[in-house]
N, CA, C and O atoms as a DFTB+ gen file, in Angstrom:
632 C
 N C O
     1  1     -12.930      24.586     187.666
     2  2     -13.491      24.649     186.330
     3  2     -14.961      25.065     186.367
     4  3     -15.385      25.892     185.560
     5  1     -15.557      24.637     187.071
     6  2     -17.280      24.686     187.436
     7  2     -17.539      26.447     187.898
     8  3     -18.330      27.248     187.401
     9  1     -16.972      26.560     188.539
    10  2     -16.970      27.969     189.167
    11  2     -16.505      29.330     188.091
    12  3     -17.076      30.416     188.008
    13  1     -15.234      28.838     187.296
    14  2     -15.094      29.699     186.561
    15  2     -15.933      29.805     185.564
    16  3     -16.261      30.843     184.990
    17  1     -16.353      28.517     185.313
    18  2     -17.132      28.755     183.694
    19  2     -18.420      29.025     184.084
    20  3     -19.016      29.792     183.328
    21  1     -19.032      28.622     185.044
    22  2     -20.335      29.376     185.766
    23  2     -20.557      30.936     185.253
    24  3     -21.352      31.428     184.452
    25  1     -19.282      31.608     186.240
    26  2     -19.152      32.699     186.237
    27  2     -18.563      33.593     184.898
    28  3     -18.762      34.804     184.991
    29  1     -17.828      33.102     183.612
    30  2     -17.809      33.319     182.158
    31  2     -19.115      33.455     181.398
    32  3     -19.373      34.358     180.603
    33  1     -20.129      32.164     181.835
    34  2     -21.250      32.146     181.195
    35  2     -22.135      33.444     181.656
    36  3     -22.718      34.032     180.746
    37  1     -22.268      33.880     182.825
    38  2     -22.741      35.296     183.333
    39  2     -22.273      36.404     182.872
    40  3     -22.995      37.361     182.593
    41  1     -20.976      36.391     182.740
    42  2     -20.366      37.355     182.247
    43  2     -19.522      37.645     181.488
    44  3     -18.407      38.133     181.671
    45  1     -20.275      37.215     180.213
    46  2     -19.389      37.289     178.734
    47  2     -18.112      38.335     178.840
    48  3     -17.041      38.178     178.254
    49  1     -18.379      39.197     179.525
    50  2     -16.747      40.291     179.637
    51  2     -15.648      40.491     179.866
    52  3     -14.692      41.166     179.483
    53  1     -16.072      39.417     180.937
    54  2     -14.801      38.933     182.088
    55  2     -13.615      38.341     181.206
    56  3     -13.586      37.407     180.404
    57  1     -12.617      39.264     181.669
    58  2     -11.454      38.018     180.994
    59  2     -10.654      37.270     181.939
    60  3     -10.523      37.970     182.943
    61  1     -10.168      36.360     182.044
    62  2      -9.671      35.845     182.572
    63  2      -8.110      35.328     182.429
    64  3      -7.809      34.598     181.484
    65  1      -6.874      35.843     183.659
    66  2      -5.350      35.446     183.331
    67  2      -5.102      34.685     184.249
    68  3      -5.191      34.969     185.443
    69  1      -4.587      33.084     183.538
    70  2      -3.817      32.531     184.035
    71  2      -2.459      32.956     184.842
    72  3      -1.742      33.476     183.987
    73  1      -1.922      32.969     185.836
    74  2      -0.645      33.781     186.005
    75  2       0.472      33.017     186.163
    76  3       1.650      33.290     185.931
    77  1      -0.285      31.549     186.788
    78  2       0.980      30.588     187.222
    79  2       1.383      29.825     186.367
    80  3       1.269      30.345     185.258
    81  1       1.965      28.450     186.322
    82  2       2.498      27.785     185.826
    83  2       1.738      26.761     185.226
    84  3       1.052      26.044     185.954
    85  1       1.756      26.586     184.012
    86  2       0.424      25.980     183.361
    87  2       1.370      24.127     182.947
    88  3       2.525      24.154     182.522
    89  1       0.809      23.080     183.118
    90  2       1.224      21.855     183.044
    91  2       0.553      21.494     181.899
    92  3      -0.665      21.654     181.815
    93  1       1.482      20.831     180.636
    94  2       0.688      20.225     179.419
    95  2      -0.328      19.693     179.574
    96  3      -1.050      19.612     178.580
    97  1      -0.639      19.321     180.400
    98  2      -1.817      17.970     180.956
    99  2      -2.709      18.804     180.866
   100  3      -3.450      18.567     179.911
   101  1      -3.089      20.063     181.686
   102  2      -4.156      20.883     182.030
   103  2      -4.395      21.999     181.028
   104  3      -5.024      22.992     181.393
   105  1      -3.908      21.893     179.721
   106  2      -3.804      22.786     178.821
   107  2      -5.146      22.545     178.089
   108  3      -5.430      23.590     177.503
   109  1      -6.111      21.575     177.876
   110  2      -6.986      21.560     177.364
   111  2      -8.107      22.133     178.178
   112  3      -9.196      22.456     177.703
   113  1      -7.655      22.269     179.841
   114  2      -8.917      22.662     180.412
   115  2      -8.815      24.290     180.498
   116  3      -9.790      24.991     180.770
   117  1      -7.396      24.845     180.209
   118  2      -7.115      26.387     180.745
   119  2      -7.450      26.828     179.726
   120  3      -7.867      27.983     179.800
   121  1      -7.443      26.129     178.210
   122  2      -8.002      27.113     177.483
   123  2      -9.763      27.486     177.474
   124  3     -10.289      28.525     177.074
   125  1     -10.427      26.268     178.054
   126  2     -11.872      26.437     177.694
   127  2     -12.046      27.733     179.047
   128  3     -13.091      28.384     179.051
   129  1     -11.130      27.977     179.972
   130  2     -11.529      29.091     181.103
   131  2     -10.535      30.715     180.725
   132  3     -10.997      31.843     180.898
   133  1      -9.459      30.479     180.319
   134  2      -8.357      31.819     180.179
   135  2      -8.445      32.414     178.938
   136  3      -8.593      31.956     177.804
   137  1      -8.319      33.570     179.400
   138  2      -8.609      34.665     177.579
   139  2      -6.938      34.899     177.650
   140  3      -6.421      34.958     176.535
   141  1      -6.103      35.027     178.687
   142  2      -4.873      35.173     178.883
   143  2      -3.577      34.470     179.471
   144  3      -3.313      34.726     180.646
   145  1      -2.638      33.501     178.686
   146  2      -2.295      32.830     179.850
   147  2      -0.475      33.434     180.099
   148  3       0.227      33.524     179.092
   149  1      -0.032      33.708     181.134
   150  2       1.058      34.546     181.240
   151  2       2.222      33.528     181.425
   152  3       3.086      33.988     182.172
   153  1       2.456      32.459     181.028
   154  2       3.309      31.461     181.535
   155  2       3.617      30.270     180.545
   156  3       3.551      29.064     180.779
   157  1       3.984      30.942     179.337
   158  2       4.736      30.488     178.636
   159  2       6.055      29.661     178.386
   160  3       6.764      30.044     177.455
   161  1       6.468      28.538     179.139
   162  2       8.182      28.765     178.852
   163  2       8.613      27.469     178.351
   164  3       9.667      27.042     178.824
   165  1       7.802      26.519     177.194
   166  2       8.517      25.707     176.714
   167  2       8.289      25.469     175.358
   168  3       7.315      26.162     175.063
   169  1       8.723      24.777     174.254
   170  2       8.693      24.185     173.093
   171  2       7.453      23.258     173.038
   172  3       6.761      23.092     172.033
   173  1       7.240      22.614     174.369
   174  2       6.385      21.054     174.436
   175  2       5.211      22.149     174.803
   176  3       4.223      22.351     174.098
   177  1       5.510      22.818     176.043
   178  2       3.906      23.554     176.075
   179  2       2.754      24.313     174.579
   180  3       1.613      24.349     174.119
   181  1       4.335      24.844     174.385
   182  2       3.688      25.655     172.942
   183  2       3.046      24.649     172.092
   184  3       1.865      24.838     171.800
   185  1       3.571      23.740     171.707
   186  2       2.970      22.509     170.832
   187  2       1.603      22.320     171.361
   188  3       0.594      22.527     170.685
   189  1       1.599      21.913     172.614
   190  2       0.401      21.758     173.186
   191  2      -0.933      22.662     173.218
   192  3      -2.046      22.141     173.292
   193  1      -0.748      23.983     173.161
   194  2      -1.301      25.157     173.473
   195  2      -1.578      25.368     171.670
   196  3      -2.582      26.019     171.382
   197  1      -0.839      24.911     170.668
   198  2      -1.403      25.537     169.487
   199  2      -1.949      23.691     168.986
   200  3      -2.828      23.834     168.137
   201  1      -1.815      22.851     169.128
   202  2      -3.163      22.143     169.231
   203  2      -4.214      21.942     169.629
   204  3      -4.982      21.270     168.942
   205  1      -4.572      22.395     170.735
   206  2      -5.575      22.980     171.814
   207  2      -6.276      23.502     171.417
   208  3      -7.463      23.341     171.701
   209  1      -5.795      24.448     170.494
   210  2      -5.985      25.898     169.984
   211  2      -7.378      25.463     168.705
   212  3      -8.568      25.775     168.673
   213  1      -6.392      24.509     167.654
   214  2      -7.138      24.012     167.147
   215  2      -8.217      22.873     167.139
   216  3      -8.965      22.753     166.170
   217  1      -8.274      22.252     167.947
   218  2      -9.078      21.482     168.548
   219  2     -10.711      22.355     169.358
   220  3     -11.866      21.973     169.173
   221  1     -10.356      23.319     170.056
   222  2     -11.096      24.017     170.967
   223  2     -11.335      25.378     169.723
   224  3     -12.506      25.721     169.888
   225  1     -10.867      26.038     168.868
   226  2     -11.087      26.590     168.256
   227  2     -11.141      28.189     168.890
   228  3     -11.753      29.189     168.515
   229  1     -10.276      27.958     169.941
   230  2      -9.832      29.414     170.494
   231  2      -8.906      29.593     171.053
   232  3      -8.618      28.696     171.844
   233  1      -7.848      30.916     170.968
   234  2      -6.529      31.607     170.846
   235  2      -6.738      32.386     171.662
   236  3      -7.391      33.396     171.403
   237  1      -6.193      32.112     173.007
   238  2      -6.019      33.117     174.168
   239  2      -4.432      34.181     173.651
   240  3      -3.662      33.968     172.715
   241  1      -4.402      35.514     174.877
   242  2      -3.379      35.735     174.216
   243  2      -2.482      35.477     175.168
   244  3      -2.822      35.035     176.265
   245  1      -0.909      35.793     174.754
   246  2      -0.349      34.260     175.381
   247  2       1.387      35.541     176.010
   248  3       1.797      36.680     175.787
   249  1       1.570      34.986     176.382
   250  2       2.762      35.999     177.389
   251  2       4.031      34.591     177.694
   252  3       3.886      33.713     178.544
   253  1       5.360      34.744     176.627
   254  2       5.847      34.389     177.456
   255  2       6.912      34.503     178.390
   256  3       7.495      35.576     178.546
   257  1       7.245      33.349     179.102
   258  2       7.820      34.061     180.892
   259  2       9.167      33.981     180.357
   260  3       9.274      33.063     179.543
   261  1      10.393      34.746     180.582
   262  2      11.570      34.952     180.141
   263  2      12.387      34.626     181.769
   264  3      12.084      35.294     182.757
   265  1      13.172      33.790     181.806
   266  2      14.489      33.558     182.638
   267  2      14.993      34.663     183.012
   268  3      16.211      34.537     183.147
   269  1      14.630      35.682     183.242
   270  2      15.336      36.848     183.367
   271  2      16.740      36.902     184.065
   272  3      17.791      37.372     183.629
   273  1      16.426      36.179     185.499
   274  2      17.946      36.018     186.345
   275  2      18.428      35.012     186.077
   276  3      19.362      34.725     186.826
   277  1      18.103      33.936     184.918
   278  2      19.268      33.047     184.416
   279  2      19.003      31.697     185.984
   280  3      19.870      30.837     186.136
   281  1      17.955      31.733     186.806
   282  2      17.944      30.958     187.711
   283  2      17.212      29.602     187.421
   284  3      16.260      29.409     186.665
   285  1      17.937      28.648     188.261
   286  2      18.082      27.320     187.677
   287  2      16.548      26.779     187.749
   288  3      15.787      26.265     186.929
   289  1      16.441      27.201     189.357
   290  2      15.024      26.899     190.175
   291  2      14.123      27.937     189.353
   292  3      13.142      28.234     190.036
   293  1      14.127      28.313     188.636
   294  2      12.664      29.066     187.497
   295  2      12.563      28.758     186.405
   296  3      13.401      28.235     185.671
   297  1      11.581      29.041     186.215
   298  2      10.936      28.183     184.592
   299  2      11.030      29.936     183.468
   300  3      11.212      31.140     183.654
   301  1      10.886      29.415     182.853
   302  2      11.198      30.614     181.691
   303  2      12.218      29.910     180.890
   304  3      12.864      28.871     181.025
   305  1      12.076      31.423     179.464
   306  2      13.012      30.771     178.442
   307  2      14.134      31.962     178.976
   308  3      13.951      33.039     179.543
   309  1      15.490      31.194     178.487
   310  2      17.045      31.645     178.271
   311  2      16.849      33.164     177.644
   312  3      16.595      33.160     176.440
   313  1      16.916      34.295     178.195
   314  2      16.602      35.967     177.158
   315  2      17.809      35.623     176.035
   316  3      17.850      36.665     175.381
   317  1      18.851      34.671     175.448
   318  2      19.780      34.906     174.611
   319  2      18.793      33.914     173.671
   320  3      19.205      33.931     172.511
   321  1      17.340      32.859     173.875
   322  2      17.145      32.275     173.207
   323  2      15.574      32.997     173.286
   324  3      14.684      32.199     172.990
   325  1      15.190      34.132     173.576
   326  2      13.829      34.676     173.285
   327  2      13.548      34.241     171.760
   328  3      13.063      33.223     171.267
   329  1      14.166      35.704     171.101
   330  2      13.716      35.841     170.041
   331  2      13.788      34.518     168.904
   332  3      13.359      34.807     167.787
   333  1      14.399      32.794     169.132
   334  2      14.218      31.969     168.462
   335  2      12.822      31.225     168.585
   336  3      12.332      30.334     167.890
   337  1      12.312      31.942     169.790
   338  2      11.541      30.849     170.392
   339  2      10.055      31.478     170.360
   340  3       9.032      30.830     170.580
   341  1      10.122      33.104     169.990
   342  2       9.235      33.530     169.420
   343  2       8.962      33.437     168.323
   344  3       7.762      33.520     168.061
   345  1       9.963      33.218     167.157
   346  2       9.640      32.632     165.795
   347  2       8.821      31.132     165.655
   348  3       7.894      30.706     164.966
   349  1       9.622      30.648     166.606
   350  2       8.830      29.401     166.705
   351  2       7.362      29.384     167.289
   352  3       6.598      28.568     166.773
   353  1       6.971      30.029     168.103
   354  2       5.418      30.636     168.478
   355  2       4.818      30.970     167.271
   356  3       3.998      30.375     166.572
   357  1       5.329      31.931     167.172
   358  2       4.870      32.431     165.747
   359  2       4.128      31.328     164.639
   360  3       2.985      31.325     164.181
   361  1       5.361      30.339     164.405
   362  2       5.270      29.857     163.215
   363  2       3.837      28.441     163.536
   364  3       3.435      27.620     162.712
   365  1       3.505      28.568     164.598
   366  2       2.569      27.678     165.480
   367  2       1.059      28.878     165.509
   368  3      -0.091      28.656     165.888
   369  1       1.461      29.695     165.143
   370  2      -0.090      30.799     165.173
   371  2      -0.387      31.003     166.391
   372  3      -1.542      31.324     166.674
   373  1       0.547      30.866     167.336
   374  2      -0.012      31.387     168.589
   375  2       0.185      33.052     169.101
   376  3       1.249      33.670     169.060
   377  1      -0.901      33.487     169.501
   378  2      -1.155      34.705     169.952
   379  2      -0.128      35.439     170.914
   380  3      -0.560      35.974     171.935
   381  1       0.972      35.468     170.665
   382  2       1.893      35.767     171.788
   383  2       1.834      37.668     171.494
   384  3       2.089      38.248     170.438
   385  1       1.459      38.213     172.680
   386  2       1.113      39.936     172.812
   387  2       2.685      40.462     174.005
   388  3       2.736      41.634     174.380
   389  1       3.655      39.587     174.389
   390  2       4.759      40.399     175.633
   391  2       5.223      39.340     176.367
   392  3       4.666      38.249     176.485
   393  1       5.907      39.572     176.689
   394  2       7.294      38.636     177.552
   395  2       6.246      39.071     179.046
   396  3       5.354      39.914     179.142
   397  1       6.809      38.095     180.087
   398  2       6.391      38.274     181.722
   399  2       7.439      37.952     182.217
   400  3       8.186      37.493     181.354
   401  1       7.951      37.967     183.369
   402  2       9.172      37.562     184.322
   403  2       8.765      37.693     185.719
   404  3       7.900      38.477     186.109
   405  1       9.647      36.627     186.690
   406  2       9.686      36.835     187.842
   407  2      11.150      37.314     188.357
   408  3      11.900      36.341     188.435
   409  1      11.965      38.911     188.845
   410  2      13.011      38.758     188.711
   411  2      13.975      37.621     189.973
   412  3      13.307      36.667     190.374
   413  1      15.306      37.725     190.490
   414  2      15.344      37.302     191.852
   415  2      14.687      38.104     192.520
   416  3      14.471      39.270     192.188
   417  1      14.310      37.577     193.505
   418  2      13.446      38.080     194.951
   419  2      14.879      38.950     195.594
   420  3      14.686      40.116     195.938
   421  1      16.221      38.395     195.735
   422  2      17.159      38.838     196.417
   423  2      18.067      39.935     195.813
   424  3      19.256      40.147     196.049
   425  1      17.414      40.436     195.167
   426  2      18.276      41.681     194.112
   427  2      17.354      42.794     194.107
   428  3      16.213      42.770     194.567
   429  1      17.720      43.412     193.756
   430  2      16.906      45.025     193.144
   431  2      16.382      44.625     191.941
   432  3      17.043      43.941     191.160
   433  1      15.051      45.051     191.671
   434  2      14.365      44.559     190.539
   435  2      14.479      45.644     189.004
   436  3      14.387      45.489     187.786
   437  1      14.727      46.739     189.953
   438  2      14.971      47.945     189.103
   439  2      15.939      47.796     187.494
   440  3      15.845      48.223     186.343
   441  1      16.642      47.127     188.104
   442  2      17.513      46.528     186.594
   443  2      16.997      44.997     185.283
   444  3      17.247      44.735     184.106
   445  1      16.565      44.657     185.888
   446  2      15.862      43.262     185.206
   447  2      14.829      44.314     184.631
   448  3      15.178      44.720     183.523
   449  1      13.827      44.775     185.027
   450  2      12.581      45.481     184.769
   451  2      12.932      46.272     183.771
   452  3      12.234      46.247     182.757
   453  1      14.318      47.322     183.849
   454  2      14.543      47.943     182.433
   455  2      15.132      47.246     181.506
   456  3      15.116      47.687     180.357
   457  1      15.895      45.788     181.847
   458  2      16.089      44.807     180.408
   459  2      14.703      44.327     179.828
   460  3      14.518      44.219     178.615
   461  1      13.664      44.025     180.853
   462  2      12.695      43.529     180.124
   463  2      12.088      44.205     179.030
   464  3      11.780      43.794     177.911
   465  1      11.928      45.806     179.801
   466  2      11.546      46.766     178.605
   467  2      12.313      46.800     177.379
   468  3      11.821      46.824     176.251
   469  1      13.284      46.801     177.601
   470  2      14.216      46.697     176.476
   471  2      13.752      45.290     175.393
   472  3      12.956      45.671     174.535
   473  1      13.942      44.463     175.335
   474  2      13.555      43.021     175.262
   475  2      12.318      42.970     174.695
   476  3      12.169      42.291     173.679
   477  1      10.989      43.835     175.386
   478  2       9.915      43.780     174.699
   479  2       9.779      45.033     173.335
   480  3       9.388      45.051     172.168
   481  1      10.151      45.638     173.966
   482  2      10.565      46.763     172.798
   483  2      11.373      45.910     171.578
   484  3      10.787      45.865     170.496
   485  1      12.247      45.458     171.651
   486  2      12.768      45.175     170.435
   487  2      12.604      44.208     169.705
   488  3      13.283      43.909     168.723
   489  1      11.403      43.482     170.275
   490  2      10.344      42.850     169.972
   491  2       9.346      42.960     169.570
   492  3       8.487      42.108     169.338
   493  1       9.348      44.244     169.415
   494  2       7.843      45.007     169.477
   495  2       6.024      44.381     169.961
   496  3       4.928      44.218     169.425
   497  1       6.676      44.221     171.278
   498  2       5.275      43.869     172.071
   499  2       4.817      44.980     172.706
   500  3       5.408      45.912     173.250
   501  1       3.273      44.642     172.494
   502  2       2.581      45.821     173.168
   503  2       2.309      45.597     174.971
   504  3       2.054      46.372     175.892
   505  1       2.485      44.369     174.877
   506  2       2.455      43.925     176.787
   507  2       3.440      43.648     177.587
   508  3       4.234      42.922     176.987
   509  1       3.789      43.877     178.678
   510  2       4.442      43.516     179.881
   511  2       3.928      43.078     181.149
   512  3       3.211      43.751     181.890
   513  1       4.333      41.920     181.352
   514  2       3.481      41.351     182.883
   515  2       4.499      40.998     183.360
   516  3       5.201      40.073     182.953
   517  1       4.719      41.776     184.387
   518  2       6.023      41.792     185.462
   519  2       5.367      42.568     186.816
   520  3       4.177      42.883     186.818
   521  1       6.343      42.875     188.082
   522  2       5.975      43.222     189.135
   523  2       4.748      42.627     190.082
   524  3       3.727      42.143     189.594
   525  1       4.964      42.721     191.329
   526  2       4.265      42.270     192.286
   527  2       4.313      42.963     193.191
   528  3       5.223      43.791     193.154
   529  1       3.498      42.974     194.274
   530  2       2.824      44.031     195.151
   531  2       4.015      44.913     195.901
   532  3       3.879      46.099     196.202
   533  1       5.458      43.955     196.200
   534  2       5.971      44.415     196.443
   535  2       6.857      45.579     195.559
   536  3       7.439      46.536     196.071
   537  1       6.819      45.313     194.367
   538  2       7.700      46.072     193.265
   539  2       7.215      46.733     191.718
   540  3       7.905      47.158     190.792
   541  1       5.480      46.599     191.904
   542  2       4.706      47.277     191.001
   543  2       5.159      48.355     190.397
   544  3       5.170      48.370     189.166
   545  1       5.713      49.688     191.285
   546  2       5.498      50.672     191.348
   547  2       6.923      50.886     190.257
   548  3       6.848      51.651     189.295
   549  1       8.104      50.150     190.551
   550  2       9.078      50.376     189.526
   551  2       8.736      49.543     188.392
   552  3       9.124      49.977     187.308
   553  1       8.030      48.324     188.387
   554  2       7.451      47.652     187.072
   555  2       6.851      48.579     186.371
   556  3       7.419      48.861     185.316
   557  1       5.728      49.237     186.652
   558  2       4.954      50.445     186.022
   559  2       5.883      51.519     185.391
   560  3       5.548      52.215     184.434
   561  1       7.077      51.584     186.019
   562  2       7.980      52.912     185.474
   563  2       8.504      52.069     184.632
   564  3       8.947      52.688     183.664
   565  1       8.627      51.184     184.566
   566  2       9.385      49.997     183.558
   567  2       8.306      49.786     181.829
   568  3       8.752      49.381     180.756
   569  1       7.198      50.124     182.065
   570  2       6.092      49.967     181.218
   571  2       5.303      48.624     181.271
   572  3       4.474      48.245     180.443
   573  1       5.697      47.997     182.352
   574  2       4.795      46.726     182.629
   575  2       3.259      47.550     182.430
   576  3       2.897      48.663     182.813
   577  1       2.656      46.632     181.772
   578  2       1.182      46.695     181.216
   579  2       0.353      45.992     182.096
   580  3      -0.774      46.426     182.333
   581  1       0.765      44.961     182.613
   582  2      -0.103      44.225     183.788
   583  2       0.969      43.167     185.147
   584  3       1.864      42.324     185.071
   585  1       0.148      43.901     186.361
   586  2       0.834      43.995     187.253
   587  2       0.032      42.762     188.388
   588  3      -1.159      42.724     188.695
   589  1       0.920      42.025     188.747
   590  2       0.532      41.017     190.396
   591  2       0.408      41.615     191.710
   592  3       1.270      41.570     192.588
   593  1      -0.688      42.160     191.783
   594  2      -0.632      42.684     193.630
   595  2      -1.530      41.916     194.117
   596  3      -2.565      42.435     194.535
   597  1      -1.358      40.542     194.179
   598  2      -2.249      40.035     195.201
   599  2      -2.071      40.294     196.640
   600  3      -3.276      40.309     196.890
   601  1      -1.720      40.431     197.370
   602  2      -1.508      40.455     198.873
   603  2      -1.815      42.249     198.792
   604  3      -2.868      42.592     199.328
   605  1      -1.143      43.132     198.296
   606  2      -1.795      44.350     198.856
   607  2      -3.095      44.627     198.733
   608  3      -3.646      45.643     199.157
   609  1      -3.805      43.368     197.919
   610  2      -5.474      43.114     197.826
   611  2      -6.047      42.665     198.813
   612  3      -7.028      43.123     199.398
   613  1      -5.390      41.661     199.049
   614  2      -6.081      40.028     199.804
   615  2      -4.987      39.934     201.041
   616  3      -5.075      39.014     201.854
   617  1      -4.002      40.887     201.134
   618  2      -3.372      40.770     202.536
   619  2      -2.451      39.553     202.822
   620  3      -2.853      38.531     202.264
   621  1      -1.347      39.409     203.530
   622  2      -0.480      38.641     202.886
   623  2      -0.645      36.655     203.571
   624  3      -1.212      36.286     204.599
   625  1      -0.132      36.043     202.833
   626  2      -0.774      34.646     203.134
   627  2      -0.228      34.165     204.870
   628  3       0.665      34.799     205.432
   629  1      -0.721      33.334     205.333
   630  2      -0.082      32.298     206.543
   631  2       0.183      32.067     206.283
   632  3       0.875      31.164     206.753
């Protein structure tokens, strides 16, 4: 917290995206640091995030993460229950700008990536946050708008 907001106060420009998995608990502190948070995927978070909102008196914009492979072990919403759950965002005033996903790791991503497009399109979002260092390059052909390459940055972890 100290470090980021240090570095906000220097540089009014900077925006800042949450990418991971945000816990109700820590929702009052991610908004005073994130202009963006990409990890959207519940009813209780959203509640949380548009009281926050009003309390702190600022509206990051908000991405949320879609279930894409239907996997048990991932967080995201159900894609057959998106569009209820964007009304419900909605009806909470929260800033939601595009769906994000992680697809399986053990599949070809190439197909999830063109449902997502699909999905945000008929949604009409202007953002996509999908792909990672390993699979950018078809996310981008996909129209992902913002892309995860940490490791072809920072080289890959121990």
């Amino acid at each position: 917290m100290d470090k980021w907001s240090n570095i906000k106060t220097k540089n009014d420009n900077i925006k800042l995206h949450l990418i991971g998995g945000l816990q109700t608990n820590k929702v009052k502190f991610a908004l005073k640091i994130f202009d963006y948070i990409h990890s959207l995927d519940s009813e209780k978070l959203a509640n949380k995030i548009a009281n926050e909102q009003k309390t702190q008196g600022k509206r990051p914009k908000i991405f949320i993460q879609v279930n894409i492979g239907n996997e048990d072990q991932k967080s995201g919403i159900n894609k057959e229950k998106l569009e209820d759950f964007y009304k419900f965002c909605k009806n909470l005033n929260l800033d939601i700008v595009g769906t994000m996903c992680i697809p399986p790791n053990d599949e070809k991503t190439e197909n999830y990536f063109s449902e997502m497009n699909q999905i945000n399109q008929k949604l009409n979002f202007k953002d996509l946050s999908m792909g990672m260092s390993s699979d950018y390059l078809v996310a981008t052909e996909n129209n992902a708008t913002f892309i995860r390459v940490g490791s072809k940055i920072f080289g890959t972890r121990d």
